[in-house]
C-alpha positions in Angstrom: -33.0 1.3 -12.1 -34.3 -0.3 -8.9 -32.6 -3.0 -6.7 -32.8 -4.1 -3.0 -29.9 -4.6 -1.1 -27.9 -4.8 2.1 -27.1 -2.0 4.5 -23.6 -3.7 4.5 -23.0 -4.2 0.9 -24.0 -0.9 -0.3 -21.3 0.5 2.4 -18.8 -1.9 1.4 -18.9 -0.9 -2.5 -18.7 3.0 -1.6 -16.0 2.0 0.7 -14.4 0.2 -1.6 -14.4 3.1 -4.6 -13.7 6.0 -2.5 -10.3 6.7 -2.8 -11.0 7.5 -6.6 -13.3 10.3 -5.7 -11.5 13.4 -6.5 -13.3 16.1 -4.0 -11.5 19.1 -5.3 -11.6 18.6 -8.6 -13.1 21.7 -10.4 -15.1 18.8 -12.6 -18.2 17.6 -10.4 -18.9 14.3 -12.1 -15.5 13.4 -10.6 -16.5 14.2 -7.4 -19.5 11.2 -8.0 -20.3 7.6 -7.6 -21.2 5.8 -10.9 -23.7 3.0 -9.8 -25.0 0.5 -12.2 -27.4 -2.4 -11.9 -26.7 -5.2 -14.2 -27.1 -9.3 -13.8 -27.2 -9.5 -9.7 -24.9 -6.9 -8.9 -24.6 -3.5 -8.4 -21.2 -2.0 -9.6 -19.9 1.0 -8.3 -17.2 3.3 -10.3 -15.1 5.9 -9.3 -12.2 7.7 -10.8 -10.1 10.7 -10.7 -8.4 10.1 -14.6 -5.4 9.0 -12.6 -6.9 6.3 -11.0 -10.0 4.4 -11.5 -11.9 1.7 -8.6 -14.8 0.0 -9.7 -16.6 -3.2 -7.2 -19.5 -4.9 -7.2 -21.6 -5.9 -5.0 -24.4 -8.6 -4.5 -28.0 -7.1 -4.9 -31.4 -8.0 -6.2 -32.1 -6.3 -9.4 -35.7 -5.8 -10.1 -34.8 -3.1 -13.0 -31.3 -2.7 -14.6 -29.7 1.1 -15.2 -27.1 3.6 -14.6 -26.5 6.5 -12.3 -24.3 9.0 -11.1 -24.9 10.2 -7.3 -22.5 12.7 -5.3 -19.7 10.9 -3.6 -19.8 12.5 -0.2 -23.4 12.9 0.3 -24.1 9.5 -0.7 -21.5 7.8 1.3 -22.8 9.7 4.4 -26.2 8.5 3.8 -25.2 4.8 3.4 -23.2 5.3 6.6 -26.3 6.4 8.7 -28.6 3.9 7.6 -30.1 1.6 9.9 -29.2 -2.0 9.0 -32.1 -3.3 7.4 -32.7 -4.1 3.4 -32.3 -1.0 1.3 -34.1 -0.2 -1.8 -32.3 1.8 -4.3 -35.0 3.5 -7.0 -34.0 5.7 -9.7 -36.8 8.0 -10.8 -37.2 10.4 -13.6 -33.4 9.9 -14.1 -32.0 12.9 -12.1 -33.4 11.6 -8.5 -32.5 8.3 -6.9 -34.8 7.8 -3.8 -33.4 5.4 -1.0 -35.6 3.5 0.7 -35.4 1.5 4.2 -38.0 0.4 6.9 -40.5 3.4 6.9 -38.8 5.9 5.3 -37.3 7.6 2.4 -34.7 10.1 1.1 -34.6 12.1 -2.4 -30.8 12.7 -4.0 -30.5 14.7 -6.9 -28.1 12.6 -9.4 -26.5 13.7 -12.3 -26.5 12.3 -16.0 -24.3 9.1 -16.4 -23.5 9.8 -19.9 -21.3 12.3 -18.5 -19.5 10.1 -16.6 -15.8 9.2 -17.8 -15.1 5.4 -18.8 -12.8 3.4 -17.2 -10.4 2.7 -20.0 -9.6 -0.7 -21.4 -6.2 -2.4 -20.7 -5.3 -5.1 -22.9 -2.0 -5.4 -22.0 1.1 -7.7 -23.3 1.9 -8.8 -19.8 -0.8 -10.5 -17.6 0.5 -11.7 -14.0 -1.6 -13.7 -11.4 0.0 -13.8 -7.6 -2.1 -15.2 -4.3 -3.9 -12.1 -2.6 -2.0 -13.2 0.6 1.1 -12.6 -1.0 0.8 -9.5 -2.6 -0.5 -8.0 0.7 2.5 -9.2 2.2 4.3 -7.3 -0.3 2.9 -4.2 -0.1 3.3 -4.3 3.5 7.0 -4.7 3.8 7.4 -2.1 1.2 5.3 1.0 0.8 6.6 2.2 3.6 9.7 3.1 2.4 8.5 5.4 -0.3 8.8 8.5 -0.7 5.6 11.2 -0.6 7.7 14.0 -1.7 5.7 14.6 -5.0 8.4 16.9 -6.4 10.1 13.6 -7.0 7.1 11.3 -8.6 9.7 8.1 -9.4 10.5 8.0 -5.9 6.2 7.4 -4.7 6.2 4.8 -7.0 7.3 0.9 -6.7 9.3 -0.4 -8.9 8.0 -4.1 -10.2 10.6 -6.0 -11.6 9.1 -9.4 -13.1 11.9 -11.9 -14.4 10.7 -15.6 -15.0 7.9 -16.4 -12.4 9.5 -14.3 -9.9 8.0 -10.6 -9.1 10.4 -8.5 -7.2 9.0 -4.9 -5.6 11.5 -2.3 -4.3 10.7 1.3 -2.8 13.3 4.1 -2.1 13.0 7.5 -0.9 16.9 7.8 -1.0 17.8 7.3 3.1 16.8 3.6 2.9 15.5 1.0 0.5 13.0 -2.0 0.8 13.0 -5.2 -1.7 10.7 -8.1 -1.4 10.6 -10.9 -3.4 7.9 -13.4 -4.6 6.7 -15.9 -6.5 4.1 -15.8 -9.6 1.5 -18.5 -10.5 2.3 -17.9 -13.9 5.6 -17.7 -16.2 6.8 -15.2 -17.8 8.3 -15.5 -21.8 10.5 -12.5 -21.2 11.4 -10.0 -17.9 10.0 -6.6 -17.8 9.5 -3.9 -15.6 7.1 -1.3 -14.3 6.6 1.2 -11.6 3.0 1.5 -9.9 2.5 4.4 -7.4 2.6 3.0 -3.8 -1.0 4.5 -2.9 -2.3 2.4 -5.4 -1.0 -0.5 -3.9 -1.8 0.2 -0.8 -5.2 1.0 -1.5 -5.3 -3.0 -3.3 -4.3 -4.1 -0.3 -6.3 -2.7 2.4 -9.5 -4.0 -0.1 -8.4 -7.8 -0.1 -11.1 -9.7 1.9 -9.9 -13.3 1.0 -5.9 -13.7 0.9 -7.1 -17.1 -0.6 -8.4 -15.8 -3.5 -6.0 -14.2 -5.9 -4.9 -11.1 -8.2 -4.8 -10.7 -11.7 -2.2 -8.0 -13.1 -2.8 -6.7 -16.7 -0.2 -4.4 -17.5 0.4 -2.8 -20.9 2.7 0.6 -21.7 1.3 3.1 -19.1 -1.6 1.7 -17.7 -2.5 -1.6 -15.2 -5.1 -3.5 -13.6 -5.4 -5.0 -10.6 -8.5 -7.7 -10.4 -8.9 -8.9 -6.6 -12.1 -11.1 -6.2 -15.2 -7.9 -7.0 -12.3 -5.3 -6.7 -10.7 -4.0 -10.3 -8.2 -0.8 -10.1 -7.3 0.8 -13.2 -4.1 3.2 -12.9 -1.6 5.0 -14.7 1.9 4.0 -14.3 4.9 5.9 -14.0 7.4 6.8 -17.2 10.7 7.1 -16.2 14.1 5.3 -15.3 14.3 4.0 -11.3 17.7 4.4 -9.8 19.8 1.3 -10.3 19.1 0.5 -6.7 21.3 -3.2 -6.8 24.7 -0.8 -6.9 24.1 0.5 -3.4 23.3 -2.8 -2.0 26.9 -4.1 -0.1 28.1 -7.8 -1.6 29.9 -8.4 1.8 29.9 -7.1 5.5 32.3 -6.9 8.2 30.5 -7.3 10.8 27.1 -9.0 11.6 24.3 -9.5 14.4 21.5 -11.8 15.0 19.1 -10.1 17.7 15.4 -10.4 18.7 13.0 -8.4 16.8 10.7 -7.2 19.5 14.0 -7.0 22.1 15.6 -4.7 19.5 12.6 -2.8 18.6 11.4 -1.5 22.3 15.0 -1.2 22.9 14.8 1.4 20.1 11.6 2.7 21.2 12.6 3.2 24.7 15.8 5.1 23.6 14.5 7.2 21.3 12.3 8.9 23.6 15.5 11.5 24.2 15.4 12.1 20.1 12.0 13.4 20.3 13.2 17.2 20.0 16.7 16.3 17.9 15.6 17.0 14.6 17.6 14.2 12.8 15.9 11.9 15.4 19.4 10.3 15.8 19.9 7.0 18.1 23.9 6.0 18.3 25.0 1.9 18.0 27.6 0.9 19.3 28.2 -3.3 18.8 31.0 -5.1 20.7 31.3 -9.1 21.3 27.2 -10.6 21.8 26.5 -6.4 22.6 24.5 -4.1 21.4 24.5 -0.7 23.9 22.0 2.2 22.0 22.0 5.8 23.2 20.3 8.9 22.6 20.5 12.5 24.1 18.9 15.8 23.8 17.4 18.4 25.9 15.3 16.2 27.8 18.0 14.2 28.7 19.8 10.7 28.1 19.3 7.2 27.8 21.6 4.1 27.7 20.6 0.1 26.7 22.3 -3.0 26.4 21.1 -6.1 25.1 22.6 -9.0 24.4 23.4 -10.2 20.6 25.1 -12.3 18.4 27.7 -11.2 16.7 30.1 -12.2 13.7 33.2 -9.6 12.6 34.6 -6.5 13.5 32.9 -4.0 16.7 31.4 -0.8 15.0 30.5 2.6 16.4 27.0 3.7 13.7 24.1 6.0 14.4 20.5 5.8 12.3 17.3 7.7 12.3 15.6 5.5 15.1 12.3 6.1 13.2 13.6 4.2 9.7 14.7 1.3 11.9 11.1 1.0 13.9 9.4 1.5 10.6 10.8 -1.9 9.1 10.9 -3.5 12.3 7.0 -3.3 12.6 7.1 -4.9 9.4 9.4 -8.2 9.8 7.1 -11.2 11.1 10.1 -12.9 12.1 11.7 -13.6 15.6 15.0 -12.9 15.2 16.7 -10.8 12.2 20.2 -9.7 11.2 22.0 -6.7 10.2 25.2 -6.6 8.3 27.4 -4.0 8.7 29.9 -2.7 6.2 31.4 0.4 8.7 30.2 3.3 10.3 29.5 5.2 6.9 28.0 2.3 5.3 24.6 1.3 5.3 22.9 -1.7 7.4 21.2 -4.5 5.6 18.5 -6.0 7.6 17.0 -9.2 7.0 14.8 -11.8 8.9 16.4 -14.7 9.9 13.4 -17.3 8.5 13.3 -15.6 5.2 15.5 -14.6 2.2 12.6 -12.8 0.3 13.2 -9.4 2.2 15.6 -7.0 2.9 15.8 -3.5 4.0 19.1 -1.1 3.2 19.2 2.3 5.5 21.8 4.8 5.5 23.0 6.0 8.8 23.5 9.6 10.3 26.5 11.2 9.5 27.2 12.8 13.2 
């Protein structure tokens, strides 16, 4: 194998693959980079056998091959090196020497034959969506997952597809996130699956062009998610999700219309005096176009007021401020509402330009 390449694409494809590199695992070819030469590309592979990244990368290719360098060491060298054409030259199959301006460095490599394959997904679903919008997705709802691994279904999004509609919803049991899409392609039947959220968010911090678009391939227990040169192969998870459309209120008895940012330094402001209160608890209380918030702990109180709309009955409420500032850093809208069904009932909040989104959080029992 030997190619010539860019500083800047060699980083971007062990960039791109790195969050497949298991560095603990007790295996050391799953601690390595697979690269391979082929066509004008160089393709880097990484996987952990839960996950597997592979992207490619534009290079000249004076002599096609295969192999396997250690993840960490090799990163670091691309990292450092000065940015000027690279040449990447395998020799006597256990040593890749890197070249660049005057100089050279020797890493040992390992056997690529030992490498595991990325398995092969030939699913029964295949689902194409703009890059833009999936990002968009991902953003509004990771968030709201769980990372209490004790409870895998709950690190996981649930992807429910029904006609040429793809509907994502996250839950870590105090508050829910559903957003709502639509598919380039139909679907002959509705189906379901539930990808874990680190996956997706990994997709989405790799999508360059939010003009170009991703292809889904999902079979039984496994997916792919093609994104331009990006492919990420990835187990899904077996199990039943919650029937989260029950705790969702039909009907409110009281709703606001407020500014976003207004609301969400308001929150910020207050919630300074939650900071040692270890429910981080921030009290509502909504009257006629008011909102008043206030907080108190050892370090002492604070009081707002701002003005809102308002439609229904007044309500006394109190949330964790830190699951209302996590979807309000999320909502690209202005203005949103939230729908109140009582002071033990959860709040529903939606931006006011969209019907694709909505958040559910429970409030603080005080």
């Amino acid at each position: 194998m030997k190619i010539t390449a860019t500083k800047e694409n060699l980083l971007f494809g062990v960039s791109a693959v790195q969050k497949a590199v298991n560095t603990k695992n007790t295996l050391a070819i799953l601690t390595c980079i697979k690269i391979e030469a082929k066509g004008d590309h160089l393709y880097f592979t990484a996987t952990d056998l839960e996950v597997g990244i592979q992207c490619k990368v534009p290079a000249e290719v004076l002599t096609e091959g295969i192999t396997v360098v250690p993840a960490r060491y090799f990163t670091e060298i691309v990292r450092k090196l000065p940015d000027s054409v690279i040449t990447l030259e395998l020799i006597q199959d256990n040593e890749l020497m890197i070249r660049y301006e005057n100089s050279e460095l020797n890493l040992k490599t390992m056997a690529a034959d030992e490498f595991p394959q990325l398995p092969e997904v030939e699913g029964e679903h295949k689902l194409t969506i703009e890059a833009a919008k999936i990002k968009q997705m991902v953003k509004q709802i990771v968030f709201a997952c769980s990372t209490d691994e004790n409870r895998p279904l709950f690190t996981g999004v649930l992807c429910e597809i029904d006609n040429n509609e793809i509907r994502m919803i996250s839950t870590d049991t105090h508050r829910l996130a559903l957003k709502r899409e639509s598919l380039q392609n139909k679907q002959k039947k509705n189906f379901s699956f539930i990808v874990p959220a680190k996956i997706l968010a990994e997709m989405a911090r790799l999508i360059q062009d939010e003009e170009a678009f991703c292809e889904m391939n999902i079979a039984k227990n496994l997916a792919t998610f093609t994104i331009d040169n990006i492919q990420i192969v990835c187990r899904l998870f077996d199990g039943q999700f919650p029937n989260y459309q029950q705790v969702i209120p039909s009907q409110y008895t009281l709703k606001i219309r407020t500014s976003t940012k207004a609301l969400q330094e308001a929150v910020e402001r207050i919630s300074l005096f939650s900071l040692d209160n270890s429910s981080n608890t921030i009290h509502l209380e909504i009257e006629k176009n008011s909102l008043k918030l206030f907080s108190q702990s050892e370090l002492g109180q604070g009081h707002e007021q701002i003005l809102i709309n308002t439609e229904g009955d007044p309500v006394k409420i109190a949330f964790n401020y830190r699951y209302l500032l996590d979807v309000f850093r999320v909502i690209d809208d202005e203005e949103l509402t939230i729908e109140f069904t009582g002071p033990l009932s959860p709040g529903i909040i939606r931006p006011v330009q969209s019907d694709t989104f909505l958040y559910l959080v429970l409030p603080v029992r005080c």
